[in-house]
C-alpha positions in Angstrom: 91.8 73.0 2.0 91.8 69.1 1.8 90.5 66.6 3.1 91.0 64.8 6.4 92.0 61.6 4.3 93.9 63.2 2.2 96.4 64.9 4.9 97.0 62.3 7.4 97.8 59.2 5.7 98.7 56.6 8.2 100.2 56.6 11.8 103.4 55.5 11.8 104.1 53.2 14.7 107.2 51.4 15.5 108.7 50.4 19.0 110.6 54.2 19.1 107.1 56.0 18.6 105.6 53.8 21.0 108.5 53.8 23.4 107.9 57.9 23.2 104.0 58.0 23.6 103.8 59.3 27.0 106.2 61.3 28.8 106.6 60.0 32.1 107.0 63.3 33.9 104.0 65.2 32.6 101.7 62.5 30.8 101.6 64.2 28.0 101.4 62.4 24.7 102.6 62.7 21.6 101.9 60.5 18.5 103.6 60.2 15.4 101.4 60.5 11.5 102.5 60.1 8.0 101.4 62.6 6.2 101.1 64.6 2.7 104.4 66.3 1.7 102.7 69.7 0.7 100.2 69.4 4.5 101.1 72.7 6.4 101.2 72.5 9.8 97.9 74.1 10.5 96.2 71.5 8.1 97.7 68.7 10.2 96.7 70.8 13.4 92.7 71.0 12.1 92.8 67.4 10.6 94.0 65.8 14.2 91.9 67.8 15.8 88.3 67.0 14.1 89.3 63.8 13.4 90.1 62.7 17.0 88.0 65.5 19.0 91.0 66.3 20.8 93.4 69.3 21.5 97.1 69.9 20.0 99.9 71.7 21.8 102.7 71.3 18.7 103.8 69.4 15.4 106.7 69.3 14.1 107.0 67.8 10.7 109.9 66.6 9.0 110.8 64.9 5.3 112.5 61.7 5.4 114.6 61.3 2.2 113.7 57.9 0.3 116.5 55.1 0.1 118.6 54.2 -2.7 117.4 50.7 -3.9 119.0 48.1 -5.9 117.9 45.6 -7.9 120.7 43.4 -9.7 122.0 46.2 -11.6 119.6 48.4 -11.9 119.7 51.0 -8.7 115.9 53.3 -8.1 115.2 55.3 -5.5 112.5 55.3 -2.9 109.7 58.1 -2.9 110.2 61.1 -0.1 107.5 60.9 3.0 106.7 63.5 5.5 106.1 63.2 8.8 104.6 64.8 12.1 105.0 64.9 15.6 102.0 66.0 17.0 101.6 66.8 21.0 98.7 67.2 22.4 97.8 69.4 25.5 97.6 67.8 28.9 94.8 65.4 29.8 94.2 64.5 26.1 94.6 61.6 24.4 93.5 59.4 21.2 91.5 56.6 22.3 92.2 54.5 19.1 95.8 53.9 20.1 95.8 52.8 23.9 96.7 49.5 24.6 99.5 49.4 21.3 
């Protein structure tokens, strides 16, 4: 297994992610991660949950295909990234991302 650090790269924030935090109805949350292309979802499930001492309902994970880039003439391509949708059960949340 690998490490926490190595699995969950970064959060990925942007105003649809934050727009989608809580649900409104329930409460629940659900955050968004970058994270390694081979992670399986149980890896993500343990690293969220002994990194942030909290519980998760689901992830679903998906690859976003890197961009076509050009510079001048040459054309390169923009490395694949994976990432997760993690919901936590009700009542949970992570306290390092209230207020964003």
């Amino acid at each position: 297994m690998k490490e926490i650090h190595q699995i969950l790269i970064t959060p990925h924030i942007t105003e649809d992610t934050t727009r989608n935090m809580i649900n409104p109805r329930t409460g629940v949350r659900q955050y968004v991660f970058k994270v390694a292309k081979d992670a399986k979802k149980i890896d993500i499930k343990r690293a969220i949950e002994s990194r942030f001492d909290v519980k998760v309902d689901t992830i679903n994970t998906l690859i976003n295909r890197g961009k076509i880039k050009r510079v001048r003439v040459a054309a390169g391509k923009r490395a694949n990234w994976k990432k997760a949708y993690i919901t936590l059960k009700a009542g949970h949340q992570i306290a390092e991302f209230e207020g964003v």
